[in-house]
N, C-alpha and C positions, 0 to 999 in steps of 0.2 A: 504494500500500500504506500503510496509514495504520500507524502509532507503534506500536501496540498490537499488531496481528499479526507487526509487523517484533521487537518484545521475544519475542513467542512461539517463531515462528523461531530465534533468537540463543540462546534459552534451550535448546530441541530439540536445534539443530547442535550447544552446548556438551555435553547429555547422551550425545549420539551419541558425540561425541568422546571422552568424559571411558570411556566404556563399551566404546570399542575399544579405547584404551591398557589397560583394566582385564583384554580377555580376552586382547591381546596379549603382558601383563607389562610388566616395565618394560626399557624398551630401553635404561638405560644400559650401560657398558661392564663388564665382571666387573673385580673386582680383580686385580692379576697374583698370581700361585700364589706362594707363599714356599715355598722349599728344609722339608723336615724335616730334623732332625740325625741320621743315621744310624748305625749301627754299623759294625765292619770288614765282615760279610758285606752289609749296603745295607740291610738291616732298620730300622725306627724302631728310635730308640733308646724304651725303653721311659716311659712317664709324660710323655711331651711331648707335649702339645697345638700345632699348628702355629697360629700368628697370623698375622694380615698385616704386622706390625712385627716379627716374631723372622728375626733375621739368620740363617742357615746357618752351622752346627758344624761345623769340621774333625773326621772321624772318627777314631778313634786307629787307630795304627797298629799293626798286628801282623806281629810277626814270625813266620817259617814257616823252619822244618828239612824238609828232604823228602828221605828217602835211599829211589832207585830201585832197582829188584830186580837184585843182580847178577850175570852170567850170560847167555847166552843166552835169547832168550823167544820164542814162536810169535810169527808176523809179527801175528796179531790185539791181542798185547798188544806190539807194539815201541816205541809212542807213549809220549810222557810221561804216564805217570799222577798225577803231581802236581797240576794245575790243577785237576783232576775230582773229585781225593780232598781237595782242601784246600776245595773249594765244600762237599763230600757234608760234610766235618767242621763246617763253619761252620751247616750245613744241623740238623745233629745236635746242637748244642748249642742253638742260639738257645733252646729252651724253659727255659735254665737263665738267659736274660736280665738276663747281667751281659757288662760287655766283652769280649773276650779279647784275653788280652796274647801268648801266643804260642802256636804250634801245633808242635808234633816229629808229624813220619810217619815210621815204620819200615816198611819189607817184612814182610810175614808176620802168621798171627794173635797175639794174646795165647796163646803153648805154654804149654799146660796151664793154659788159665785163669788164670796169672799176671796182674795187671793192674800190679802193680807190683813190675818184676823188680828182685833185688838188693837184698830186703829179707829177712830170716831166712834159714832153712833151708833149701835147694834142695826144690825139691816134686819126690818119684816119679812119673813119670810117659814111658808111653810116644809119641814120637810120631807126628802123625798123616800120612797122606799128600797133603802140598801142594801145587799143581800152582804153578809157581813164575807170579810174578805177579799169582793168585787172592786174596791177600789182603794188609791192609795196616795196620798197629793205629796209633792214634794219643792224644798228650796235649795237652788242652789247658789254658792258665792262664789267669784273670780278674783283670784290673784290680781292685786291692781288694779279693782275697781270696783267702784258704789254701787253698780248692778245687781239684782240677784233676777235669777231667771225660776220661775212659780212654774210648774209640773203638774199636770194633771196625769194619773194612773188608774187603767180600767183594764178589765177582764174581760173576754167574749168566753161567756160561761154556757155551757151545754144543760140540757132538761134535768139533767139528773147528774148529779155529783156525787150521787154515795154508788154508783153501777163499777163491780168489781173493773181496776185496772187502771181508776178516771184519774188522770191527772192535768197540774196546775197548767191551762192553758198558759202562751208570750203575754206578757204586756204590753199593752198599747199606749205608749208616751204622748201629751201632748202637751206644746211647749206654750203656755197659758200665756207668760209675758216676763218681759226682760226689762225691767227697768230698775230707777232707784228707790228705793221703796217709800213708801209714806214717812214722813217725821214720826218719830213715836214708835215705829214699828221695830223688832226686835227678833230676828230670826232663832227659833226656839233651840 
């Protein structure tokens, strides 16, 4: 084989080569994943772009009140509903995307559309018929600010709750209102 077909060659195998790493990709190794800094509920925290050099943020921590429904309750609702009703609350705020510093759960809805009781005049009103356990109202506060966002929690509860097997239907979160709360008021 003389000089000149063996350069030809050399130069082919190179193009071959150089043309199957190109439809391959590149075969090095990926960089390892960096942590995002999260929120208490696991959500990005909002405005962080994740790098390959940004270390992982302790999430803050929140504190949780959760007072269970007292009384006896159909065996469908005998379980803790707090774990379910504190995810549905962190679930319900997120679009107001500031931290939360603490969450209070009470039993029962907002009566009479109260959202924040203990402020003025008692409201007329009669009420309604609650199936105990059905509902669960809650407040939440944000890190750095006078806001607290009011929580409505309900059930879509089936005919019959004592039918061998029944258990605690999702929560249904809804995000009543996010403002600063009356003068006087006092989140329990």
């Amino acid at each position: 084989m003389s000089a000149g077909r063996l350069a030809v060659a050399a130069i082919a195998l190179t193009i071959v080569v150089v043309g199957i790493v190109w439809l391959l990709g590149d075969s090095r190794p990926a960089p390892n994943p960096t942590t995002v800094p999260t929120t208490a509920s696991g959500l990005a925290s909002p405005g962080i772009i994740p790098t390959p050099t940004a270390a992982p943020t302790p999430a803050p921590t929140t504190a949780v009140s959760c007072t269970r429904e007292a009384g006896p309750l159909p065996s469908a609702l005998a379980s803790d509903p707090c774990p379910d009703a504190v995810l549905a609350v962190e679930l319900a705020v997120a679009t107001v995307r500031l931290p939360i510093e603490r969450i209070v759960l009470e039993p029962g809805p907002f009566y009479c559309d109260v959202l924040w009781p203990g402020v003025g005049s008692p409201v007329v009103c009669y009420g309604v018929m609650v199936r105990p356990g059905q509902f669960m109202h809650a407040w939440a506060s944000f890190i750095g600010s006078e806001k607290v966002a009011a929580i409505a929690l309900g059930l879509d509860l089936p005919d019959d709750l004592t039918s061998p097997g029944a258990t605690r239907p999702p929560w249904n979160a809804t995000l009543a209102a996010v403002e600063v709360p009356p003068a006087g008021w006092v989140m329990p």
